[in-house]
Each structure stands twice: as structure tokens, then as C-alpha cells.
C-alpha positions, 0 to 999 in steps of 0.5 A: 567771389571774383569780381564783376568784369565792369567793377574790375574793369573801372578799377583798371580804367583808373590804374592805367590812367593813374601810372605815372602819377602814382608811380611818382608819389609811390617813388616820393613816399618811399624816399621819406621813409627811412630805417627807424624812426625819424626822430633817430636822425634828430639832433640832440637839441631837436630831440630835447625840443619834441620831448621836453613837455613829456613825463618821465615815463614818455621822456624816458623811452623817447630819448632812448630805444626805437620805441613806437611814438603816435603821433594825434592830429585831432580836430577837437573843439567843443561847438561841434557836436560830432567832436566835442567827444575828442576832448577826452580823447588825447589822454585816452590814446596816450593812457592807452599807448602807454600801457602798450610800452609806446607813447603818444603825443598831440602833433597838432590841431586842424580847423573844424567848422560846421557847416550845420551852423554857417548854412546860408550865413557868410562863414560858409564861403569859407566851407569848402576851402577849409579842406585844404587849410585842415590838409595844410595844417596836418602836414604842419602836425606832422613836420617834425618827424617825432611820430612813426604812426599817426591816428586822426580824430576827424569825423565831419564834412571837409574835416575827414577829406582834408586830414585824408589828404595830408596824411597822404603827403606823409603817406610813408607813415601808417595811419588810423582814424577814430571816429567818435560816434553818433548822438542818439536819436532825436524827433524823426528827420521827417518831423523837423522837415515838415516844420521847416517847409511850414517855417518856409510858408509862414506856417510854423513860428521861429520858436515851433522851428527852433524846437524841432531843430533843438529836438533833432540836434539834441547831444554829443555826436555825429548827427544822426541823418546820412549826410557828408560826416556820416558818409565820410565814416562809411568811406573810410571803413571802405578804404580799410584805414578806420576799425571795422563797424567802429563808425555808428556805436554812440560816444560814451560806450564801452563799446566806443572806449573799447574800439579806440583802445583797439585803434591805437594798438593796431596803430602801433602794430603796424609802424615800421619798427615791427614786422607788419609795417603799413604805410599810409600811402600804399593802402590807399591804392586805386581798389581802395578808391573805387571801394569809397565810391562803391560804398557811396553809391550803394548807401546814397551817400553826399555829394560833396565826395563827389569832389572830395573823394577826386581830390583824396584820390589825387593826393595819392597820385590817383586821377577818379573823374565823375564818368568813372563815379557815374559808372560804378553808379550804374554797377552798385545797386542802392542798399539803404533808405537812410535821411535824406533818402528815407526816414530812418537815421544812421541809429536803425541803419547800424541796428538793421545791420550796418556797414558789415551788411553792406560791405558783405553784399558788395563784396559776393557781388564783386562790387568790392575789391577784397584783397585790399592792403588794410589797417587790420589782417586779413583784407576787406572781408574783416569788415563784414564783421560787427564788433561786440564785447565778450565780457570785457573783450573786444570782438568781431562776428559776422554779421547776420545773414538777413537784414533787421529792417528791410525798410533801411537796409536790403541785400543785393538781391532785393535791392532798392534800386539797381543803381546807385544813389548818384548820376552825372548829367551832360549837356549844353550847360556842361556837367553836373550830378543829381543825388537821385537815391533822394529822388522818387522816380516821379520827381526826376524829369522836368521840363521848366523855364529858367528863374535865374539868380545869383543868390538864394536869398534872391529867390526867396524875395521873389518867392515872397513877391509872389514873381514865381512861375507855377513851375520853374528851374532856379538856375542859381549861378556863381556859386562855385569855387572860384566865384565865392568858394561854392557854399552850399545852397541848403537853405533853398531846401525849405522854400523848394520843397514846399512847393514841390509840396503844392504840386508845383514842378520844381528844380535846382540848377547851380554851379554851386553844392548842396548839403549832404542832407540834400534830397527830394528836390531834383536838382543839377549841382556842381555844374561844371564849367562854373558861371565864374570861368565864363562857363554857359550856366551864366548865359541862361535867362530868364524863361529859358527852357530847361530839361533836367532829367536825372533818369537818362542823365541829361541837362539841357537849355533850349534856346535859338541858335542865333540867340545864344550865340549872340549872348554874353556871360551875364555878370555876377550881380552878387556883392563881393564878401570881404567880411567874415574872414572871407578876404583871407581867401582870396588867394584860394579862390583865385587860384581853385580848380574846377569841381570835377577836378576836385575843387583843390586850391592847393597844390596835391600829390607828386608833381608833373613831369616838368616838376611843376605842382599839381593843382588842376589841368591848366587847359580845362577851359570852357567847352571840354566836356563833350555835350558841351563842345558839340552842342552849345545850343539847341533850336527851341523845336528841338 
């Protein structure tokens, strides 16, 4: 199937705009990569260092010939229910390398924090900078060039971006991630919800909430709603650098020992001492790029690879803005009903037909790129197949031809709706995006006053002061990167919810994120510029009128002319964090780029032309986007 000439023509869009950079970072891998292994140019004491821990088996074939050597950066710790299967995962690889005549080593360990656990708490400023500290740290795991091949144990929110980053700056080397699967199901997602918007209204008591949060969030693996993690495991199968259908069997399987056993072979296929060798950074090309984001918008997936997913691009020497996300929205239809945007969880989405369905559809739509350099033969078309076990044997077969839940899943004839699950609005304030898949139709307008504050804990004082409008849109500002390193604000989900619940019109304007498991509520996130770059977001007030409509993509503040150009940006009002390790960081805020850049607070991928290190567009100030360069303001009868 040929492609659709728009989904052809972004991808060109991106190509074209990408050629100088991407020819400098194809020019830097290349110039890393040296005939045999690395370690080959170690000296002996060098040598004797990276394997003096080893077993004589290991010992024996690092010292000698030019023997495959894995190398395992893992983000294993046992609080995340999504990784704690990784415990096992070292001996496993290196069991399984071992068997293969190779060896493996653990390179090293990445941060894994959990958004789930610091949601509304101080530990979440953190959240989003550790993406660039995971990057960091893999390329710290990989600097001592023992490793002709690496795998990632990876699978939550800024885990799997951070580790796709720093494996791109080690792009000459070949690489897989292995994800760890799913826990089972728990109590229905739209259960725990409601008893959180009762907890929200004083309805519910905390032991009803923490029942239902504990009946949810019950075992080992991912969990099980389409949030960021879940989202981050369909992306990588769509760039063709994880196994296909390896992301959904649950942890503990045969099915799941026998995918890992495959990751580590196929890695250890594909190093350069055989004659199928595939560098990491040039199967991360603009087709895989554009594959992610198809597969986003066509699942409904989080918003946070909105910025992400610009920042992996960007280590690959590949600039993706939010207009070319905003077009594949309007190309890819939406595939799947899945928590947040339905009531089914990943479980019935991989028993309805999964990944493979999805991928097949997309691509006899020509909504995918097939003829992608994968980790495995024979290009994208091997990822519309499903893994099973013949008897002991690993196997792939197509999936089938009609959906086993057309409440979960559909083809793309009969599609949910004939847009994506993600929209980019423009207006007066700048720009941001609304997760509309989670939306109904109904929902998507409105037209509100202003209830602005510069935390969501503000909010809800005001909501229990009974000082709420009937309808309102909370404006929650200096909420993004650089003002406190753009936590996300899910903890307003209950609270918005039940009054969107009540029949009031209600919605969410902020600088800062949601969860990947943000829905319902309409709401303007990530605007762009931030609060804290004076961006207009901090000169609303109270009462403002604002139109958010996620329908035509447009996000706007009615105030006299007049008015406005007399108002200066308001200050932050929000007492500045230094507790919880937050003071660490300061350097990263200071120095964090905008969210449509990728929110990058390090350096990324090749250099500019002057040789100076890429973080974001030194001259993107206030008023670069379009709408809001024209239209700084509107007349109230406008």
C-alpha cells in the first residue's frame, strides 16, 4: 500500500527541515564507529578493569576474540510496580547472552521515579527534569566502550524518552528495549474514578479511596490505563526498536521470559562483528518519527510525548514541532477507546487485537512508513503480527483480521473518530494542545471567565470556600519549566471532574502538564510561551473571558484592547521549592527550554553550525507564534 500523499508529505516537511542537522549527527555516529569492537582499542589495564568482576566463562571470551558483549543499562528499583519485574532481568540476559557464545554486563543504572507516587507532592518538580538526568546517566553506562550492543529496561513516563535519548548519543551502537509487561486487571478504571470525585466532595472517606486506589494498583507491572508508560510501549514498537507485540503479555509469562530471550538474541544479531549490523541512530530516522507519533494519535496516547517525543527527535538530529503533530492528528484517525479515553484497560486493548491490529491498519492506510530500517527483518509489516508459543517455540502470526472488542478497538474504516486523539490550539495566550480523544464532542467548547492561580492547591481552597463561579476556566500558571519544572497538575482531575459532573462548564488552562491519564475535562495545556518568559498566560485575571475550543483549535482571552496593553505579567505568588531536592535543580530550570522545543534542560543531539551545543532556539521569545504575534488582544464584543 503506498502512502497517503499528506502522511508522505509531513514526513518530507521534517526530512527537508532536518538536513543539516541530521547530516551532522549521521556524520558524529559514524565517526564513533570503529571496525570491531571498541574495547579492542582498550589498553590492557583498561581491558582488565571492565572484566575483572566477571566469571571465567565471560573473562575468557572478553579477553579474547571479538566476541558480542551487551551491554544493559536498567531502570530497575522495586517501589515501581512497572519495573520491579527487572530485578531478575540481569541474570536472565546475561544466562541467555551466555548460551548464545556472548556476554552481557549491567553498564549501569538510570533514576526511576514515579510520577503516580509524587503526583500534587514536591517530589514531582522533579518529574520532568529526570528525563535528562536518565539521558545523562545512560551515556555515563555507556562511556566505557566494553559494549558492541545495548538493551534498555525501561518502560515508565520519562524513563523510556531519557534512555531513547542517550542511546541516541551512542547512536553508532545497536539497541533493543525490553519492556516488562502489564499487571493484571484491577476494579474498572471508571470505579476508582468515581471514588475519587466522591473523595473530591467530601463523599467518599480516605479508607473507600485508598481501597479502590489499592484495588487498581494491585501488582507487579505497568499500570494498566493508557497513560504515558503504556503509550511510551506503543512507540517504541512503532519506531521498530522494541519486539513486535512484546509491550502487553503480563510479567512472569512464558510468553514474556520468551520475548526477552528473543530481545537479547536479536540484539546480539545485529552488532557490527556480523553481517546484519544496525546502528541505533540511523533506525531512528524521520519515518520512525512520524511512525510514533501516527501510533499516538491513532491510540489516544499522553500528552507528555508531545514534548518527549520532540526532544527524542531532536537527539537524532530531527527537528518535529507541534504543527507537524497537529497535522498527522488531522490525517490518523482514532483506533482505540482505552482508560482515559474509554473503560477498557491495556488487558482488553492486547485481547481485542493489540499493537499488531493497530499497526496493520495504519499501515493499508498509508498512515505508517513500512519500509523502516527495524531491529528485526523485514520492516514494519513484521509488527502486524502477534507473538505466540508453539510448544516451547517462539512465534509470530498475523493478527486477525476483525477486532475481538469494537468497543476497544476498530479498523480504519470504522474508526472512533476521523481525527487523532491530540489537537494544537492558537491564540492570544500562544499555544498549547488538548487531548481531545478523552473529550466527548460536547465538552470541547467553552466560553468562561477566568479563576486564576498559580497553584492547584489554590483552587481547591477556593472550591472549598465555595468562591467558584458556576462556570469557570482555571487558568493555573507558572507552572511550566522553567518556573518550577512543569509538574503535572492531575491532582485537579477530581475536583474538575465532579463539577463537570454537576452540570457546571468547566476547564483547564495551564502552562504546565497533565497525567497521561488525563481526560474528561477539557483542558489547554502546555501553554506556550510559559508564565515564567513573561509569556501573555500571566496577564489574565480574574473574570477574563476565555474561549477554549478544542473542536477548531483555538484558545483565546477577550479583554479590551486598552487594558491589556496597559497589564503587566502578574508575579508568581507561588513560594519557591527548595526542599525535596528541588534546589538541585536550579541549574536546570534556569536553563530549560520552552515545551514546544521539548522542554530539553541539556544540550541534544549535534551542534549548530557554530559549534555551539543545541539546547533550544536562543531567539524563541514572547510572541513567536503566529496568533499570538498578530493578535495580543481582542475587544470584549469581538
Amino acid at each position: 500500500m503506498s502512502l497517503h500523499p499528506e502522511f508522505h508529505a509531513v514526513t518530507e516537511r521534517i526530512r527537508e527541515r532536518s538536513r543539516p542537522s541530521r547530516a551532522a549527527y549521521l556524520a558524529g555516529i559514524d565517526a564513533m564507529r570503529d571496525a570491531g569492537p571498541l574495547r579492542g582499542r582498550l589498553s590492557c589495564a583498561n581491558l582488565a578493569h571492565g572484566f575483572a568482576a566477571c566469571g571465567p566463562t565471560d573473562k575468557a571470551r572478553l579477553r579474547g576474540g571479538p566476541t558480542p558483549n551487551l551491554g544493559i543499562v536498567t531502570a530497575y528499583n522495586d517501589m515501581l510496580s512497572a519495573h520491579q519485574p527487572y530485578e531478575t532481568y540481569p541474570d536472565h540476559i546475561r544466562a541467555t547472552a551466555r548460551r548464545l557464545g556472548a556476554t552481557a554486563q549491567v553498564a549501569g543504572g538510570v533514576p526511576a521515579m514515579c510520577d503516580g507516587v509524587t503526583q500534587g507532592r514536591a517530589g514531582m518538580e522533579l518529574s520532568l527534569f529526570s528525563r535528562d538526568v536518565i539521558a545523562q546517566s545512560t551515556a555515563i553506562a555507556l562511556s566505557h566502550d566494553m559494549f558492541d550492543a545495548a538493551v534498555y529496561l525501561g518502560i515508565c513516563d520519562k524513563i523510556v524518552p531519557g534512555l531513547l535519548i542517550g542511546a541516541l548519543a551512542y547512536g553508532h551502537l545497536p539497541a533493543v528495549f525490553i519492556p516488562g509487561g502489564p499487571m493484571t486487571p484491577g476494579i474498572p478504571n471508571k470505579k476508582k474514578a468515581e471514588v475519587r470525585e466522591r473523595y473530591a466532595a467530601g463523599e467518599a472517606t480516605r479508607e473507600e479511596l485508598l481501597e479502590a486506589e489499592a484495588g487498581s494498583y494491585h501488582s507487579a507491572g505497568t499500570c494498566t490505563f493508557y497513560g504515558t508508560a503504556n503509550s511510551n510501549q506503543v512507540l517504541l514498537e512503532a519506531m521498530g526498536v522494541q519486539l513486535p507485540g512484546a509491550s502487553f503479555p503480563n510479567p512472569g509469562t512464558r510468553l514474556r521470559d520468551a520475548l526477552t530471550d528473543a530481545a537479547v538474541e536479536r540484539a546480539l544479531q545485529i552488532t557490527a562483528l556480523g553481517d546484519d549490523y544496525r546502528p541505533f541512530g540511523q533506525v531512528i530516522d524521520e519515518r520512525a518519527i512520524v511512525n510514533a507519533v501516527a501510533a499516538l494519535m491513532a491510540t489516544g496516547g499522553s500528552t507528555n510525548h508531545t514534548i518527549h517525543w520532540i526532544a527524542v527527535a531532536r537527539a537524532a538530529g530531527i527537528v518535529l514541532t507541534w504543527d507537524d503533530m497537529d497535522t498527522l492528528s488531522h490525517l490518523v484517525p482514532l483506533l482505540t477507546r482505552v482508560y482515559p479515553n474509554g473503560e477498557a484497560d491495556v488487558n482488553r486493548f492486547q485481547a481485542a487485537g493489540g499493537t499488531a491490529f493497530v499497526f496493520r491498519e495504519l499501515i493499508d492506510a498509508g498512515l505508517m512508513h513500512a519500509d523502516l530500517t527495524t531491529v528485526m527483518p523485514g520492516g514494519m509489516r513484521a509488527w502486524s503480527d502477534e507473538p505466540w508459543l508453539d510448544g516451547d517455540t517462539l512465534a509470530w502470526r498475523p493478527t486477525a483480521t476483525t477486532s475481538g472488542d469494537e468497543t476497544v478497538l476498530r479498523p480504519y474504516a470504522a474508526a472512533f473518530e476521523a481525527h487523532g486523539g491530540l489537537r494544537l490550539l492558537k491564540g492570544n495566550l500562544g499555544q498549547s494542545l488538548i487531548k481531545t480523544s478523552a473529550v466527548k464532542p460536547e465538552y470541547r467548547h467553552i466560553d468562561a471567565p477566568a479563576v486564576v492561580v498559580d497553584t492547584p492547591q489554590a483552587l481547591n481552597k477556593l472550591h472549598k470556600a465555595g468562591a467558584l463561579p458556576q462556570d469557570f476556566v482555571a487558568v493555573v500558571r507558572y507552572q511550566g519549566p522553567r518556573a518550577n519544572g512543569m509538574p503535572e497538575l492531575h491532582s485537579l482531575a477530581p475536583l474538575l471532574g465532579m463539577l463537570q459532573n454537576q452540570g457546571r462548564r468547566v476547564a483547564l488552562v495551564t502552562d504546565g502538564r497533565l497525567s497521561g491519564a488525563s481526560g474528561k475535562i477539557p483542558a489547554a495545556i502546555h501553554v506556550t510561551p510559559e508564565a515564567a518568559r513573561g509569556g501573555p498566560i500571566a496577564r489574565v485575571r480574574d473574570g477574563d473571558r476565555i474561549v477554549l475550543d478544542g473542536e477548531n483549535g483555538t484558545l483565546r482571552v477577550h479583554v479590551d484592547a486598552a487594558e491589556w496593553d496597559a497589564r503587566e505579567p502578574a508575579a508568581d505568588t507561588a513560594p519557591a521549592g527548595w526542599d525535596m531536592g528541588r534546589n538541585l535543580f536550579a541549574n536546570s530550570r534556569a536553563m530549560v527550554g520552552p515545551a514546544d522545543q521539548g522542554a530539553l534542560s541539556i544540550s541534544c543531539g549535534p551542534p549548530a553550525a557554530d559549534g555551539s551545543p543545541w539546547n533550544y532556539d536562543a531567539e524563541y521569545e514572547l510572541g513567536d507564534t503566529a496568533d499570538a504575534a498578530t493578535a495580543p488582544h481582542e475587544s470584549k464584543d469581538a
